[in-house]
C-alpha positions as CSV (number, residue, x, y, z in Angstrom):
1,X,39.8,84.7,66.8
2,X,42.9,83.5,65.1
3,X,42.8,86.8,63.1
4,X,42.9,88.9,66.0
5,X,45.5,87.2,67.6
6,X,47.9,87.2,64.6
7,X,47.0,90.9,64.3
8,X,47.9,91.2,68.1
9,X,51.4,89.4,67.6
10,X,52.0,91.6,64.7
11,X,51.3,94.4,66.4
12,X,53.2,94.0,69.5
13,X,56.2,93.0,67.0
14,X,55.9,96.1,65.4
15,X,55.9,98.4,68.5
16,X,58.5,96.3,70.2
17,X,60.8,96.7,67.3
18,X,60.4,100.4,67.0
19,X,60.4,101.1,71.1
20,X,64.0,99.3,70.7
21,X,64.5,101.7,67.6
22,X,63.9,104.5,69.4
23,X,66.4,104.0,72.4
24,X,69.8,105.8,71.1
25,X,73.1,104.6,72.2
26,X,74.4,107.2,75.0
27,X,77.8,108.6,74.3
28,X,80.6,107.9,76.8
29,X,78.3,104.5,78.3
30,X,77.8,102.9,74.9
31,X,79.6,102.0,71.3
32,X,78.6,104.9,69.7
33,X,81.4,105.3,67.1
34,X,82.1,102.2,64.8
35,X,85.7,102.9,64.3
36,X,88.8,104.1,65.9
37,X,91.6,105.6,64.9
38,X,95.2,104.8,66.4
39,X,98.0,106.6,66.2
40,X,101.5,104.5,67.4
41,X,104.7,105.2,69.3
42,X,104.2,109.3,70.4
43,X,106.0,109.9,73.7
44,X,104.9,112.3,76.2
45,X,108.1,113.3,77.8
46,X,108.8,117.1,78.1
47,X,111.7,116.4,75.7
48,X,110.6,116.1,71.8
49,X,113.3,114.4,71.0
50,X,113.1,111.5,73.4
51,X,112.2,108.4,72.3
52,X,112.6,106.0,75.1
53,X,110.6,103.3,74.6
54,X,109.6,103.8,78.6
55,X,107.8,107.2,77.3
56,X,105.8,106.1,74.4
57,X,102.3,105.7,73.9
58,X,99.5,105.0,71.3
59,X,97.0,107.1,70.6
60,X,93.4,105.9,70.2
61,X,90.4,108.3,69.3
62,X,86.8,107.8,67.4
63,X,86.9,108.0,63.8
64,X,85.4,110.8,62.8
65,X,85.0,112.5,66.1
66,X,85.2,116.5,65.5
67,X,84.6,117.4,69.6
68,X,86.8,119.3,71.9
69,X,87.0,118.8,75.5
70,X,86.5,114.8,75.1
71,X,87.1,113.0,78.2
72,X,90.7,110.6,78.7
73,X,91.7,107.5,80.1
74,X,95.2,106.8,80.3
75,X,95.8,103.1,80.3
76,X,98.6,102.0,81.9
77,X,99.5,97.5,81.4
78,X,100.5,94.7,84.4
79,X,102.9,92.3,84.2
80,X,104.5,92.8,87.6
81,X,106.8,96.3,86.8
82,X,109.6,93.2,84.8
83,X,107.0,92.8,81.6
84,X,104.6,93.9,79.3
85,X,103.6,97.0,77.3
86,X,101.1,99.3,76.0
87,X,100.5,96.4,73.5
88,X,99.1,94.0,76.3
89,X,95.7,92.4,74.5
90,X,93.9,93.8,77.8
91,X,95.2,97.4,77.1
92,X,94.3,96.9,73.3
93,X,90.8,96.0,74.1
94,X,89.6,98.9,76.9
95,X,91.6,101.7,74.7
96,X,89.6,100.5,71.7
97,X,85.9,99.7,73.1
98,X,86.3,102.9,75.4
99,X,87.7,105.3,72.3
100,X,84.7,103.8,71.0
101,X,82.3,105.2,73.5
102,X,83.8,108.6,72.5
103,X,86.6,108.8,75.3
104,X,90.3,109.6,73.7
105,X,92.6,107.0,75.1
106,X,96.1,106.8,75.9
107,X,98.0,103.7,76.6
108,X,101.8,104.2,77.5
109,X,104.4,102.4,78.9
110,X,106.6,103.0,82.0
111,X,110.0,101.8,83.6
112,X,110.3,98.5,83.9
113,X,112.6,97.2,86.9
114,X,116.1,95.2,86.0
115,X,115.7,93.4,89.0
116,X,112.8,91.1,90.3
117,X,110.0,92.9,92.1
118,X,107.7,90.3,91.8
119,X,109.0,88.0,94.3
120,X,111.2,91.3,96.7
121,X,109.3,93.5,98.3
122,X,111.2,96.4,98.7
123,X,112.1,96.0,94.7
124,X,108.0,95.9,94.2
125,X,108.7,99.6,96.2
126,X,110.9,101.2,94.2
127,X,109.3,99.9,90.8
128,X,106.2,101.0,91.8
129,X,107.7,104.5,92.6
130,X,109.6,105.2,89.2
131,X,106.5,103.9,87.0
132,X,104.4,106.4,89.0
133,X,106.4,109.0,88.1
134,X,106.1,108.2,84.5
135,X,102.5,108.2,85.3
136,X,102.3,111.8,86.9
137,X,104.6,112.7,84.1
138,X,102.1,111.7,81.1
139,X,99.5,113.5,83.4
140,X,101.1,116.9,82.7
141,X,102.1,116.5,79.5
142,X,98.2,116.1,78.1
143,X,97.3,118.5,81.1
144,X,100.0,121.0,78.8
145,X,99.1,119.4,75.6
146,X,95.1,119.2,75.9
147,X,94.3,121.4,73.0
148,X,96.2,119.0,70.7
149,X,94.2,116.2,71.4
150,X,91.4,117.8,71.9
151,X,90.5,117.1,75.6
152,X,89.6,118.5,78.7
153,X,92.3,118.5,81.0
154,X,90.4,118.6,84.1
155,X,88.8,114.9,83.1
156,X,91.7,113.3,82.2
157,X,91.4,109.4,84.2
158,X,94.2,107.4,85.2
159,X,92.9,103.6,84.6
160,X,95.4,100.3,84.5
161,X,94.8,96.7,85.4
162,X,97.6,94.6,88.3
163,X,100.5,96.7,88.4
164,X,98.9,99.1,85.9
165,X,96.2,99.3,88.9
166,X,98.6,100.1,91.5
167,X,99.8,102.6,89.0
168,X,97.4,104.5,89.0
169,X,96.4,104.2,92.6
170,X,99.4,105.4,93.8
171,X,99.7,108.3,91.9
172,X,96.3,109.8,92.7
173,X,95.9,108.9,96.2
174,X,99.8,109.6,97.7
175,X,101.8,111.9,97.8
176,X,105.7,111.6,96.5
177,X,107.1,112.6,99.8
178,X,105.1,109.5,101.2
179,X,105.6,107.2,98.3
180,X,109.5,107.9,98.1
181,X,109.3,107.1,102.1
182,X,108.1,104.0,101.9
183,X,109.6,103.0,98.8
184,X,113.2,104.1,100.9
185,X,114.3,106.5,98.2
186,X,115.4,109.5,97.8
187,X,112.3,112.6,97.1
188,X,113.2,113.3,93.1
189,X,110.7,116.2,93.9
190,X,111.4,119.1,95.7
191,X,109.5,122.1,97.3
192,X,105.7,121.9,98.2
193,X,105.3,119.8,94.9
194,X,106.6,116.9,97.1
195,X,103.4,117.2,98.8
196,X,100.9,117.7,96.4
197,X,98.5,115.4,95.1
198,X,98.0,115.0,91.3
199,X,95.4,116.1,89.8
200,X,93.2,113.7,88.0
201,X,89.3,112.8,87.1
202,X,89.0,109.8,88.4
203,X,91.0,105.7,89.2
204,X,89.9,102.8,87.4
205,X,91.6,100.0,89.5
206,X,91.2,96.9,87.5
207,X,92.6,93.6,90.0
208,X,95.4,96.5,92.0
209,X,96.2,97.7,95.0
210,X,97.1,100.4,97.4
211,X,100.0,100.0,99.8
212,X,98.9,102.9,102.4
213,X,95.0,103.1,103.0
214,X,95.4,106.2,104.7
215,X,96.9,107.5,101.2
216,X,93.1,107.3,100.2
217,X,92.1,110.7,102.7
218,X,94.6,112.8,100.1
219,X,91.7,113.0,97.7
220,X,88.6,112.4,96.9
221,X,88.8,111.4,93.4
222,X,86.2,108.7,92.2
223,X,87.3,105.6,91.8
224,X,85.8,102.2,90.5
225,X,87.9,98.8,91.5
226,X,87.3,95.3,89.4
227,X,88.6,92.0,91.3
228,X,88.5,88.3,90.6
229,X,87.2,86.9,93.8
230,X,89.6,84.2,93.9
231,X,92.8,86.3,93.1
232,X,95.5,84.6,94.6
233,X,98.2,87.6,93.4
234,X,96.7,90.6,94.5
235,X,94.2,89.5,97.2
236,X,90.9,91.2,97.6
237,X,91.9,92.4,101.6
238,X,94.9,92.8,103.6
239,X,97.0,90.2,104.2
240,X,101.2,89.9,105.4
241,X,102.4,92.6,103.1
242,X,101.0,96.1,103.4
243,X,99.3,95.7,100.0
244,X,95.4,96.6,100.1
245,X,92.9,95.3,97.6
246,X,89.7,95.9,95.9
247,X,87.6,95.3,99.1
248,X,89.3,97.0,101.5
249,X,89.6,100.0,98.8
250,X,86.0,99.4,98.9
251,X,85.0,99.5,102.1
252,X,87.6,102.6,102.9
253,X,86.5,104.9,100.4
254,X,82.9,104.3,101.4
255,X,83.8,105.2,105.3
256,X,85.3,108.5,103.5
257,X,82.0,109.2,101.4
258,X,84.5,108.7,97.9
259,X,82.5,108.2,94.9
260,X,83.2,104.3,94.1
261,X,82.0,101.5,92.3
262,X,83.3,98.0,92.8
263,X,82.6,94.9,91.4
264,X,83.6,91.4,92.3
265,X,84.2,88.3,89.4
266,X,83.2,85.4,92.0
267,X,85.2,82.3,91.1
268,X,87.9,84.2,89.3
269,X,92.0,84.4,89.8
270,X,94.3,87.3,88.7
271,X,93.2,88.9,85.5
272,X,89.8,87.4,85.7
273,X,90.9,84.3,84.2
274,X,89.8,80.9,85.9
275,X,93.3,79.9,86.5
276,X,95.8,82.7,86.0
277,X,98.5,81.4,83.7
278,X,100.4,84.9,82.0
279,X,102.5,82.3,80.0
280,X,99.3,81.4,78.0
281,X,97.3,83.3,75.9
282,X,94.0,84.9,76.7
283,X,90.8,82.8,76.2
284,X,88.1,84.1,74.5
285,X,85.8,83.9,78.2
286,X,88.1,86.1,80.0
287,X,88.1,88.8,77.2
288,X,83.8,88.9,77.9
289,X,84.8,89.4,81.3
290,X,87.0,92.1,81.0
291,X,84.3,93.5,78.5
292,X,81.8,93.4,81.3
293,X,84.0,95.2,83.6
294,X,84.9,97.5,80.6
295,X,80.8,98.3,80.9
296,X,80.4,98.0,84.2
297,X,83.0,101.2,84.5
298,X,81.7,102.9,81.4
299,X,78.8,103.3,83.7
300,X,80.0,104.3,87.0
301,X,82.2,107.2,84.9
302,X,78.8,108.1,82.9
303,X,77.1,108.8,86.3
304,X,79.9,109.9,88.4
305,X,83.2,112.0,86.5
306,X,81.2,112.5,83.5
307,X,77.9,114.4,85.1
């Protein structure tokens, strides 16, 4: 009797081991690639020759990866439109763990305001406008450039986490004509281009927001939103200022049949920390959250842009 049930043990051991064996790591959900390759400080303005640091980005791809016609996220940081870079640990981590998926990743910087749109409204405005066209301008560049990275410009994503966030939800869902409105400046695009809507994959929305929810019937690009259910900076719904979070993203885009995924940290401030300090470093708990919000996107993008 004991015989047969160490021979049972064994044998379920055995066929466990190899049914975990046989289950291959899928491409664009999972680490498939075990190293990545970065390449620092290319810009991607229409001028060769410029070099402002507002127009740089680094380059991150799979070791090793011969394809063409890879898919791209271009990550864009927070820190309000006053700080931060493409060298935020946040942006670091995504470009790496998603190049190592087998996406090509870009994370760039943008203008930074001189004065204080953190705590003045119409300065948030304005910010927001100039980074996003820094954001539609990297667009077009590896929409021009795609052969040289070896992408397909019709999947290129525009992802970003706080301001990077609104980034990127502004420049997919609005249209410069209605951005420069709001914002109270002056259209720096002319003809029907004013009115178009840029072209893009898909929005990864990590803890942003939108200021127009009617911006959101200009396209139906898929889009997944992260939020810390507790965020205290960019609040999960409507409040006084005519900024619009995660849910209500949420809740709109499923009223207009958008492709969305969204998924709520419960217990969590701004950039899924417990408390959000952006003086302090980054504790090891919040980077396995913004892991698992890493994954939980890998997987909307597998079943949604990618199929």
């Amino acid at each position: 009797m004991v015989k047969q049930q160490l021979f049972l043990v064994a044998f379920l051991s055995i066929t466990f081991t190899a049914m975990a064996q046989s289950v291959k790591p899928v491409k664009f959900k999972d680490l498939v690639f075990d190293n990545i390759t970065k390449t620092k400080d290319l810009s991607y303005s229409d001028n060769s020759a410029n070099k402002e640091k507002s127009h740089l980005f680094d380059l991150y791809q799979p070791a090793g990866d011969s394809s063409t016609g890879r898919p791209m996220i271009i990550w864009m940081h927070g820190g309000g439109f006053k700080f931060g870079s493409k060298n935020a640990t946040g942006i670091e981590l995504w470009s790496e763990t998603f190049a190592k998926r087998g996406y090509v990743c870009a994370a760039i910087n943008y203008s930074l305001s001189k004065n204080n749109p953190i705590f003045h409204f119409d300065e948030l405005l304005k910010s927001t406008y100039y980074a996003v066209q820094d954001a539609r301008a990297a667009v077009t560049y590896f929409q021009k450039n795609y052969k040289l990275y070896n992408i397909d410009p019709d999947k290129i994503i525009l992802a970003g986490n706080s301001a990077g966030g609104m980034i990127a939800l502004q420049a997919a869902y609005s249209s410069n004509a209605e951005l420069s409105k709001l914002a109270g400046l002056p259209d720096t695009v002319t003809g029907a281009k004013s009115t178009q809507i840029l072209k893009v994959a898909g929005v990864i929305n990590y803890w942003g927001g939108i200021f127009d929810l009617n911006w959101l019937k200009n396209s139906h690009v898929p889009i997944v939103t992260i939020h810390g259910g507790s965020d205290g900076i960019v609040p999960l719904t409507h409040k006084d200022a005519p900024l619009y979070g995660s849910l209500s993203i949420h809740e709109r885009a499923d009223e207009l049949k958008i492709p969305n995924g969204f998924k709520i940290f419960d217990g969590y401030s701004h950039e899924l920390q417990k408390h959000f300090n952006p003086i302090f470093g980054v504790s090891g708990k919040t980077k396995e959250r913004w892991l698992q919000a890493g994954q939980y996107t890998a997987n909307f993008l597998y079943a949604t842009v990618l199929k």
